[in-house]
C-alpha positions in Angstrom: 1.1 -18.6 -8.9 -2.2 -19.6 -7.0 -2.5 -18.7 -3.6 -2.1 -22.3 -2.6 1.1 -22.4 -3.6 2.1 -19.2 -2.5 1.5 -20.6 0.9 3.9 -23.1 0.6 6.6 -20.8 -0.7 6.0 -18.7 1.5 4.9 -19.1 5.4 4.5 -15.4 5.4 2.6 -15.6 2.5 0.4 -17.9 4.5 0.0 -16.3 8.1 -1.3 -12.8 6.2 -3.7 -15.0 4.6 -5.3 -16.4 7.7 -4.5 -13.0 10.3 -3.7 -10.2 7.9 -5.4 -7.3 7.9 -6.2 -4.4 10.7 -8.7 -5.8 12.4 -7.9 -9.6 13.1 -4.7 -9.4 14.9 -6.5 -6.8 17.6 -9.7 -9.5 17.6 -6.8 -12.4 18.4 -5.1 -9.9 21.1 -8.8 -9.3 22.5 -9.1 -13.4 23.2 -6.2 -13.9 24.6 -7.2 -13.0 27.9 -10.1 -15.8 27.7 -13.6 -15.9 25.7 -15.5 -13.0 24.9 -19.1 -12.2 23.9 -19.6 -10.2 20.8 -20.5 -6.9 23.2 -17.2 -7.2 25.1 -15.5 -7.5 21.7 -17.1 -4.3 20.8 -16.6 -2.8 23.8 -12.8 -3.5 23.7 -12.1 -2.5 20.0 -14.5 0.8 20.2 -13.2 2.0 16.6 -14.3 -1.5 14.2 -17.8 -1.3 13.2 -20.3 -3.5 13.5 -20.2 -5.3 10.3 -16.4 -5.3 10.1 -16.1 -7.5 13.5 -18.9 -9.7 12.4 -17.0 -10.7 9.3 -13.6 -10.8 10.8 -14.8 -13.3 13.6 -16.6 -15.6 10.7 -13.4 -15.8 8.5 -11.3 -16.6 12.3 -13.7 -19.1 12.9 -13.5 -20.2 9.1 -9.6 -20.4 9.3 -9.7 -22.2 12.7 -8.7 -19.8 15.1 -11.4 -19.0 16.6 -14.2 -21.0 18.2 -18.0 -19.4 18.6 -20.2 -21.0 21.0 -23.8 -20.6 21.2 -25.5 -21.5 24.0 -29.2 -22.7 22.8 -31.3 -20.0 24.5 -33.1 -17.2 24.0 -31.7 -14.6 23.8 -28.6 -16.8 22.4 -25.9 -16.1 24.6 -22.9 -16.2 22.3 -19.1 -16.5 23.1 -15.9 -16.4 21.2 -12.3 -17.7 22.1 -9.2 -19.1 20.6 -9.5 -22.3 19.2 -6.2 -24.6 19.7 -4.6 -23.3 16.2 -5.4 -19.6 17.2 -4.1 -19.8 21.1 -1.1 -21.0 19.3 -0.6 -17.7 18.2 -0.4 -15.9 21.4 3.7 -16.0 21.5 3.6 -13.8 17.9 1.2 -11.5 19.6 3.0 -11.2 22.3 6.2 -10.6 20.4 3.9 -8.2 18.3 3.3 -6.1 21.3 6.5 -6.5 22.7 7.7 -4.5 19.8 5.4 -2.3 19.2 6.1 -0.8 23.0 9.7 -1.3 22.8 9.2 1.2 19.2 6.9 3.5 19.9 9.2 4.6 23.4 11.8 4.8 20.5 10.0 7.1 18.2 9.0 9.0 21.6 12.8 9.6 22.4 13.6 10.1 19.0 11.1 13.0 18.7 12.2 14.6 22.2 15.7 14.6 20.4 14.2 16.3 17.1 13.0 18.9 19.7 16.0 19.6 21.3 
């Protein structure tokens, strides 16, 4: 089955294909709060490397969901945000974090019960 396909048959399929990974959905969480330069991005996500957040943000920006803009001066004074497709996805990153607090206070009390 080609990967087109696959994204037909399955939406999930498809989603992993544009955000998938470890790094992009922290990137997307990152521009939520507004645009970004690449330093602030860096700055906020201290454990991605260099090269790493460089080629996430061109495949966001390749898929749509993210937007650089570079102001023509010099230095270039470069910003990223959401593009309309990606601030789409702020209620599933939400939801994302959402659960992920709602679990890990789970796994905390589960843990502290373990120990008792």
């Amino acid at each position: 089955m080609n990967k087109e396909i696959a994204n037909v048959v399955c939406p999930v399929t498809y989603i992993m294909n544009k955000i998938g990974g470890h790094w992009k959905p922290i990137i997307l969480y990152q521009l939520m709060s507004g645009p970004k330069r690449y330093s602030e991005l860096k700055r906020a996500i201290p454990a991605i490397t260099e090269k790493m957040l460089i080629q996430h943000l061109k495949q966001l920006q390749a898929d749509n969901l993210v937007i650089r803009d570079a102001e023509p001066v010099v230095p270039p004074i470069v910003t990223y945000s959401l593009s309309s497709a990606g601030a789409e996805l702020k209620p599933v990153m939400n939801a994302m974090a959402d659960w992920a607090l709602r679990d890990s206070k789970r796994c905390v009390q589960e843990e502290m019960v373990e120990q008792d």
